[in-house]
C-alpha positions in Angstrom: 29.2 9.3 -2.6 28.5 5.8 -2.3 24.7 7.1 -0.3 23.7 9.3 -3.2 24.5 5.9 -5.0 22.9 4.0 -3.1 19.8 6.3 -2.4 19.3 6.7 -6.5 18.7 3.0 -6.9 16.1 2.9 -4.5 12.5 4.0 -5.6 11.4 7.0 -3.5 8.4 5.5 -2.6 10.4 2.8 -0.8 12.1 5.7 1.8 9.6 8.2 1.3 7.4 8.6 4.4 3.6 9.7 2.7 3.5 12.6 5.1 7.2 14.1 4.4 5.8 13.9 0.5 3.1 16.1 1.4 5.3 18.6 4.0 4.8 21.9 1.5 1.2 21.5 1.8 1.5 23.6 4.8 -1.2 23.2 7.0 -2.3 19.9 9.1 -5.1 19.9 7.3 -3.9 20.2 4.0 -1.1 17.7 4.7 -4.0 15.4 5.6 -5.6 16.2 2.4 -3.1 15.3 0.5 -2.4 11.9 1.8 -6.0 11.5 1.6 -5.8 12.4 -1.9 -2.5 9.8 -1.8 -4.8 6.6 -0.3 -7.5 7.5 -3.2 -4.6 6.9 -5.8 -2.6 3.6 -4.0 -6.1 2.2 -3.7 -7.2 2.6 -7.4 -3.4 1.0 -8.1 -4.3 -1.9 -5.3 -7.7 -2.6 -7.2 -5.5 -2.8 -10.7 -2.6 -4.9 -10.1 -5.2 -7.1 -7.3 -7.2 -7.6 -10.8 -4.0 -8.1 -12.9 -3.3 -10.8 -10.1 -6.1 -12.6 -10.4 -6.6 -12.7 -13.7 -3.2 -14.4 -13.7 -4.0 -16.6 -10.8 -7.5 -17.9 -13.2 -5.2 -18.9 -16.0 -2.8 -20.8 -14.0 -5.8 -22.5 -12.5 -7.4 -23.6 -16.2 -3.5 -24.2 -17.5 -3.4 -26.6 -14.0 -6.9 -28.0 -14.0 -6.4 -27.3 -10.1 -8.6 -24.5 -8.3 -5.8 -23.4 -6.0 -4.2 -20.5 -7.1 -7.5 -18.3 -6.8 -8.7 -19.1 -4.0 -4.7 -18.6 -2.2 -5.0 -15.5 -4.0 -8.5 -14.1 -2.2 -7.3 -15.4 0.6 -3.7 -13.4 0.5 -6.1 -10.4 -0.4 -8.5 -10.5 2.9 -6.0 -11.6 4.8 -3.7 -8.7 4.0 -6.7 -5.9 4.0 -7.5 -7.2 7.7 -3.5 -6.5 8.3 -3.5 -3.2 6.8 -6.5 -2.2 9.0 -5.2 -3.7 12.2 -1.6 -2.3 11.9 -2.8 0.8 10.8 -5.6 1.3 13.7 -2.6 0.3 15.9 -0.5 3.1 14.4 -3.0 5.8 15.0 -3.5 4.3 19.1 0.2 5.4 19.0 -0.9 9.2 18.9 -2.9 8.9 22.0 -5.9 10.5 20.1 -3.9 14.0 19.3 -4.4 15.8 16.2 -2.3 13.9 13.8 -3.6 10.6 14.3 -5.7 10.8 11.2 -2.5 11.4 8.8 -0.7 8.6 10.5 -3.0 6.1 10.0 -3.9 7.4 6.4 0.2 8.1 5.9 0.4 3.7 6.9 -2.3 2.8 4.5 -0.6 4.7 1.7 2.7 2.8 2.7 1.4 -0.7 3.4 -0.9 -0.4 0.3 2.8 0.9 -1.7 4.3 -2.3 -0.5 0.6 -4.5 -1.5 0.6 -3.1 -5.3 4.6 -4.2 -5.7 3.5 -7.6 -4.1 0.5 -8.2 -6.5 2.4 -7.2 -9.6 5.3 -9.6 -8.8 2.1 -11.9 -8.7 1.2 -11.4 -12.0 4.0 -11.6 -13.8 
């Protein structure tokens, strides 16, 4: 009892693996579509709460009178994007080049970007 508790406070996006989401595709390839389809919609929610995020990092600046806040900000953004890429890349070297090494590394961008939008919300709140 107490998991079925426990697992209903969590968001499913925090225990759900991207691929597992997509399982009754059926095929490989249409489980890679769909992730695919998955990365086109966590990116569109990176670029929204990345733009909510600044936009409160700008007024903080002019309420300050400091430019620091932005330019942390841009920083945290490239810094994290060159992450994502790296840890991702490093995922898909895990399947020694075999045929689902393209949903893996999309399936990790989808997760790490899940994680990103959460962080850049907090951000701009």
């Amino acid at each position: 009892m107490r998991w079925a508790i426990v697992f209903l406070l969590f968001p499913m996006s925090a225990v759900a693996d991207p691929t597992l989401e997509c399982i009754d595709a059926g095929s490989q390839v249409e489980i890679g579509s769909c992730v695919s389809d998955m990365e086109t919609r966590v990116n569109a929610a990176i670029d929204s709460s990345y733009s909510l995020a600044l936009g409160a990092a700008r007024e903080l600046d002019d309420v300050t009178g400091r430019a620091v806040a932005t330019p942390a900000l841009e920083a945290s953004q490239n810094a994290w994007t060159a992450y994502r890429d790296a840890q991702c890349e490093a995922v898909g070297a895990s399947f020694g080049g075999g045929s689902g090494t393209g949903i893996a590394i999309t399936a990790c961008r989808v997760d790490l970007g899940r994680a990103r939008v959460d962080e850049l919300l907090r951000y701009a709140n």
